[in-house]
C-alpha positions as CSV (number, residue, x, y, z in Angstrom):
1,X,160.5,80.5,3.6
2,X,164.1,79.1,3.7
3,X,165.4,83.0,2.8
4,X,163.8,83.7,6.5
5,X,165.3,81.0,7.4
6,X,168.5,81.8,6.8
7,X,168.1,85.1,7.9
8,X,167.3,84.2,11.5
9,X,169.9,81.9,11.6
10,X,172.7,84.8,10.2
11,X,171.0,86.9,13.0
12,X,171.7,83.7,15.5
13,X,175.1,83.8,14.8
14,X,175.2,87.4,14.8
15,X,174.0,87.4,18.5
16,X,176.2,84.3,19.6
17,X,179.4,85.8,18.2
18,X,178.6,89.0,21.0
19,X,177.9,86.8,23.3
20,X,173.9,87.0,23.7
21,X,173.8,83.5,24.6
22,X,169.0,83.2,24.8
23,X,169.0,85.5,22.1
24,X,170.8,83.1,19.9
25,X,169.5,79.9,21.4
26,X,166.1,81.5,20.5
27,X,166.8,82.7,16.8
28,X,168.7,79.4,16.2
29,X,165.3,77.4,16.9
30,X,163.0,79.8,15.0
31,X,165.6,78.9,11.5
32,X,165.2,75.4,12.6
33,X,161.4,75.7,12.6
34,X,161.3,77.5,9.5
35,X,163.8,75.0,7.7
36,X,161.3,72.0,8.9
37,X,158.5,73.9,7.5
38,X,160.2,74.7,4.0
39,X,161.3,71.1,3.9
40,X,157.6,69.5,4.4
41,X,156.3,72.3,1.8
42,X,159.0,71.2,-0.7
43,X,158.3,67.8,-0.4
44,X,154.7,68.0,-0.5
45,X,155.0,70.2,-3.5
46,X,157.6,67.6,-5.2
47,X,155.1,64.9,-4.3
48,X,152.2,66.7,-6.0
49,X,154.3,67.7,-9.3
50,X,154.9,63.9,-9.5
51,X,151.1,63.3,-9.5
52,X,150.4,65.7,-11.8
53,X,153.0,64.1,-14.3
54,X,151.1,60.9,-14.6
């Protein structure tokens, strides 16, 4: 999930720096999405190892 990511937001970049302004704009929110999303299921899964410990 974060490799994906990453890799839309290397693609965002990509399209900002020639100049495809909704292109990027859209990639750019797709990696934020994804980095939310990796986030919760890291946390959750952090959480759960926890649980498990006790």
């Amino acid at each position: 999930m974060l490799y994906y990511a990453l890799v839309f937001l290397l693609i965002a970049l990509v399209a900002a720096m020639l100049g495809f302004g909704g292109i990027a704009v859209a990639f750019a929110s797709i990696a934020k999405i994804l980095f939310v999303v990796f986030l919760i299921l890291f946390l959750v899964s952090f959480v759960m190892h926890l649980g498990r410990r006790v």
